[in-house]
C-alpha positions in Angstrom: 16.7 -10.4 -11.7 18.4 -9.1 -8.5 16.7 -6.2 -6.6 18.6 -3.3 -5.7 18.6 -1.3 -2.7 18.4 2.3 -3.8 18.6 5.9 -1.8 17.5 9.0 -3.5 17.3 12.6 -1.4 13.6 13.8 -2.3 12.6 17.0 -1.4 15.2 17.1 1.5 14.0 13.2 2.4 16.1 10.3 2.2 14.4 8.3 0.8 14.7 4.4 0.3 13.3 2.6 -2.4 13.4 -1.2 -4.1 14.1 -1.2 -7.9 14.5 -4.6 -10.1 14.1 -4.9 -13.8 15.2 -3.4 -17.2 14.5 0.9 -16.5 13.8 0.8 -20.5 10.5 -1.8 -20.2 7.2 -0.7 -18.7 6.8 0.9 -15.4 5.5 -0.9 -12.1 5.0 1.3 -9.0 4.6 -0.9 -5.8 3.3 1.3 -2.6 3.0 -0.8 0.5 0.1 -0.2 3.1 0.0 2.3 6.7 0.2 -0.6 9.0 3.0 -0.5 11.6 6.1 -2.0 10.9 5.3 -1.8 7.1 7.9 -1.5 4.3 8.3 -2.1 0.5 10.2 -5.4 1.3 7.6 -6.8 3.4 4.8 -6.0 1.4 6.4 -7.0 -1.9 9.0 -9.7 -1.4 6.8 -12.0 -3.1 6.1 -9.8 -6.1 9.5 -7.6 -6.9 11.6 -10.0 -8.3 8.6 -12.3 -10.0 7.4 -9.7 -12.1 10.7 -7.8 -12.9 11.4 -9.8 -16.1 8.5 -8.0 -17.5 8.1 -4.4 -16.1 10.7 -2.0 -14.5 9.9 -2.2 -10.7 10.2 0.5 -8.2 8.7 -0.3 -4.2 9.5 3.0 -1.9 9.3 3.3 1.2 6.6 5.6 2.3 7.9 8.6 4.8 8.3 7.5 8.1 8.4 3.7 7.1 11.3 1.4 6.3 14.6 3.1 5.6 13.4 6.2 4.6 13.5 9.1 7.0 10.8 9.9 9.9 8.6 12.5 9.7 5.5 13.5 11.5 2.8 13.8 8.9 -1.2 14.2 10.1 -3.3 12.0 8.1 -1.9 9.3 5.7 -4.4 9.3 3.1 -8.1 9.6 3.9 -9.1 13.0 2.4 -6.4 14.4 2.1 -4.9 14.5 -1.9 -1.8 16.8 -0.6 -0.4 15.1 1.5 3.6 14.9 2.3 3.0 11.4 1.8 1.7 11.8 -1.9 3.5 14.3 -3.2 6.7 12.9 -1.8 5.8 9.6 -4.4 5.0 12.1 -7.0 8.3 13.5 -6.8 10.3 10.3 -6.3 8.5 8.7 -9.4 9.3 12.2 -11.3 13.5 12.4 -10.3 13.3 8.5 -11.7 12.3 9.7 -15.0 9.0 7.7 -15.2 6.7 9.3 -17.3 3.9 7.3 -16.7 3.5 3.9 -14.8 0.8 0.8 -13.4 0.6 1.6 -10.2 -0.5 -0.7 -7.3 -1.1 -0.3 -3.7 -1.5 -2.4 -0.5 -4.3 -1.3 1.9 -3.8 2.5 2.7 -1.3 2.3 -0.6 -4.2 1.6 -2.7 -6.4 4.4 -0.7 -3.7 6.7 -1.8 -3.9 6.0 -5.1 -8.2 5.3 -5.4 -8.1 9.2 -4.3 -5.4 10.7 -6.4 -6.7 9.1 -9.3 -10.7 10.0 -8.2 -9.3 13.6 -7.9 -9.9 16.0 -10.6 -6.1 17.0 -10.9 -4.0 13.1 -10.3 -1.2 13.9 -8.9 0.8 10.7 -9.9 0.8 9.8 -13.7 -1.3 6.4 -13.0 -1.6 4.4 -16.8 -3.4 1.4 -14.8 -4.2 0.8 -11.1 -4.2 -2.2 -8.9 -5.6 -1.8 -5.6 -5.1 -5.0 -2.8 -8.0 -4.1 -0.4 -7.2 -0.1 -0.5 -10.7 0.6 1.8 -11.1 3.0 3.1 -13.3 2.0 5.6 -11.7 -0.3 8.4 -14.0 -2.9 10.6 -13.8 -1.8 14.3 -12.3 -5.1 15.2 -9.4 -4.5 12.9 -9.4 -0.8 14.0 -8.8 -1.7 17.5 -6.1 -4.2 16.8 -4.3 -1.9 13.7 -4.3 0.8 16.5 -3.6 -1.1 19.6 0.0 -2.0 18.4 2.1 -0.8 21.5 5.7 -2.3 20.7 5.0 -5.9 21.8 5.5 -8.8 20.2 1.7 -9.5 21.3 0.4 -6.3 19.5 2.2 -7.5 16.6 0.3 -10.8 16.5 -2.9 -8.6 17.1 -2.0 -6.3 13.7 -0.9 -9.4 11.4 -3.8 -11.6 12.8 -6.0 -9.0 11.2 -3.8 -9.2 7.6 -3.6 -12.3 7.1 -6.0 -15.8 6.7 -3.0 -18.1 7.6 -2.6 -17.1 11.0 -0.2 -19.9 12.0 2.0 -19.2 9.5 2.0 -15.4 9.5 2.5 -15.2 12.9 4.8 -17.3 13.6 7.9 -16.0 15.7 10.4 -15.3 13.2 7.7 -13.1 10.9 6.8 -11.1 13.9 10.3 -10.7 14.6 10.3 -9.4 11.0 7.6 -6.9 11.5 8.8 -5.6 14.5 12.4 -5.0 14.0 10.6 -2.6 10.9 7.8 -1.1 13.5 10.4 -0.7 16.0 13.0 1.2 13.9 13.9 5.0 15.5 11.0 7.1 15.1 8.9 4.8 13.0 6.6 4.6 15.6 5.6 8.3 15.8 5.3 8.8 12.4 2.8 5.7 12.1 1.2 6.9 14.6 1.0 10.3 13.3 -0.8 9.2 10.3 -4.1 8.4 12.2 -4.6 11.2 14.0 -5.9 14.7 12.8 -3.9 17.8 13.2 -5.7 20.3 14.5 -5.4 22.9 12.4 -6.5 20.7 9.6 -9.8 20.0 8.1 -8.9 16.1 6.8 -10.4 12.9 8.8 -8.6 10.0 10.3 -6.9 8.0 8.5 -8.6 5.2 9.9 -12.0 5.2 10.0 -15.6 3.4 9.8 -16.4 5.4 6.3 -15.1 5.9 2.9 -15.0 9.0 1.1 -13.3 7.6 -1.8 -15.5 8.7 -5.4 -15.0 6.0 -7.5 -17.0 6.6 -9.8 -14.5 9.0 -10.9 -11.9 7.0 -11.7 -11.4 6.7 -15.6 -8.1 4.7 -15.7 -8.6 0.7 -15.8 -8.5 -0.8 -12.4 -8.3 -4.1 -10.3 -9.3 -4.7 -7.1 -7.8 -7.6 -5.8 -9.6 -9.2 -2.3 -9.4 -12.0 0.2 -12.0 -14.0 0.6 -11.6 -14.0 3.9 -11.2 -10.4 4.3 -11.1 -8.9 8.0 -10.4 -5.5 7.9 -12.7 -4.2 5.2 -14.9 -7.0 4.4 -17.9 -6.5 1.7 -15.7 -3.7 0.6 -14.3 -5.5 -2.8 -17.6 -6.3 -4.7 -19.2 -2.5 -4.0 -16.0 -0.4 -5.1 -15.8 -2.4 -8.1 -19.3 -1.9 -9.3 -18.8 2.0 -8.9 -15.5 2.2 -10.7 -16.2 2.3 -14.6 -13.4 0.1 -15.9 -12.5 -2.5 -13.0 -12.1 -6.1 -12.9 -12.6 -7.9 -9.2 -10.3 -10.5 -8.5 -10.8 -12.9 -5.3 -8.5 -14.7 -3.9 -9.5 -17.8 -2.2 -6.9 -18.3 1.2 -6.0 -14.2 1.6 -7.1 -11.7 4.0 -5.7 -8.6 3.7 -2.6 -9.3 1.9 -3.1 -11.7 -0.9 0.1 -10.6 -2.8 1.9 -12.6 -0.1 -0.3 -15.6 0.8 -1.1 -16.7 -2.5 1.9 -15.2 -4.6 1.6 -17.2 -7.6 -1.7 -16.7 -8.4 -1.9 -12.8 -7.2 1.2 -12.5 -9.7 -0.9 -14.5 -12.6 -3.7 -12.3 -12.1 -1.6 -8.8 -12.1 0.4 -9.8 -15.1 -2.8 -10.4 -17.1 -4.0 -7.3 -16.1 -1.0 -5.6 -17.0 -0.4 -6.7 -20.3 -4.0 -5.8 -21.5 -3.5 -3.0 -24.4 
């Protein structure tokens, strides 16, 4: 099915999103992760259309990333339940109509939803939750290189370097020229950057940082985690979160890093249909 490029004014936001699939079957929430020069598309191009003759797909873009607007906002995820960030996709998902959906999320995407749905009040009405190594924990090589990005076309290489196994492939000159013409977009740079740094007239840590506050063991929705084996950024995270969630399945991908919904496709697609469709 094609995928349509959708705008919807949320709380005063302008906000882009992806949408593919029949609005009347089950709904699929896809939330990309904090990197720079992440979007819905770039996250999910291999995913969207693939799973869309099963599930109604929505993929926003996050404030401050891909077409939607700007904004400064202090801490992406990492302790912090209220942020813009969140309840801007609480209201987006509640202006679509969608009652209740499978959620999954993409590195700090799947932080944001580990800690709404650990959180005594969830914000976002989660029926079953995929997380694609959503630590939150990040190694300090990966630290260094996910904050070091500076505009460069080097920087770049740094930040996908750290996301992906295939390094060749991933970056290669045209996929870098892909991320950056997203990092590089009018303001997306400040409010990236804005999301790993603390305000300081607020209480909530980095969003990047060496621990993780997430309780899993408060999750009660089903969950998969879905991991690399050649993980980078959080590595040992995978095995550990699933044995403290109550209902999770651990999926391991054999030639991923940090994004195995786009190096192996096929078989991350396999795997999240089966989970999916699970009564």
């Amino acid at each position: 099915m094609t995928t349509a490029s959708k705008f919807l004014t949320i709380d005063g936001i302008s906000t882009h999103y992806l949408e593919a699939g029949d609005p009347r079957a089950p709904h699929l929430v896809l939330v990309h992760g904090g990197e720079f020069g992440a979007c819905a598309e770039l996250a999910y191009e291999a995913t969207i259309e693939p799973l869309s003759g099963d599930f109604h797909v929505i993929a926003p873009d996050l404030i401050g990333y891909g077409a939607t607007d700007k904004i400064v906002e202090f801490g992406l995820a990492h302790a912090n339940r209220h942020s813009r960030r969140l309840k801007h996709l609480k209201s987006l998902v509640g202006a679509l109509g969608i009652p209740a959906a499978d959620f999954v999320g993409n590195s700090v995407g799947g932080v944001m939803l580990t800690m709404d749905a650990a959180s005594d009040q969830p914000l976002l009405p989660i029926r079953r939750l995929v997380s694609i190594t959503g630590s939150g924990a990040t190694a300090p090589a990966a630290r260094e290189a996910l904050l070091g990005f500076d505009g460069t076309a080097a920087s770049m290489r740094a930040v996908l370097g750290m996301l992906f196994h295939d390094v060749e492939r991933w970056c290669s000159d045209s996929y870098v020229q892909r991320r950056l013409a997203s990092a590089l977009m009018p303001g997306a740079f400040e409010a990236a950057s804005s999301a790993r740094i603390r305000s300081l007239s607020a209480k909530s840590q980095p969003a990047v940082t060496a621990n993780d506050p997430t309780p899993y063991e408060k999750i009660s929705v089903p969950v998969m985690i879905a991991i690399g084996a050649h993980e980078k950024c959080c590595p040992g995270w995978g095995p550990e979160a699933a044995r403290r969630i109550p209902r999770c399945d651990l999926k391991v991908f054999q030639h991923s890093a940090h994004c195995c919904q786009l190096e192996e496709p096929d078989a991350f697609n396999g795997a999240l249909r089966e989970f999916l469709r699970r009564p």
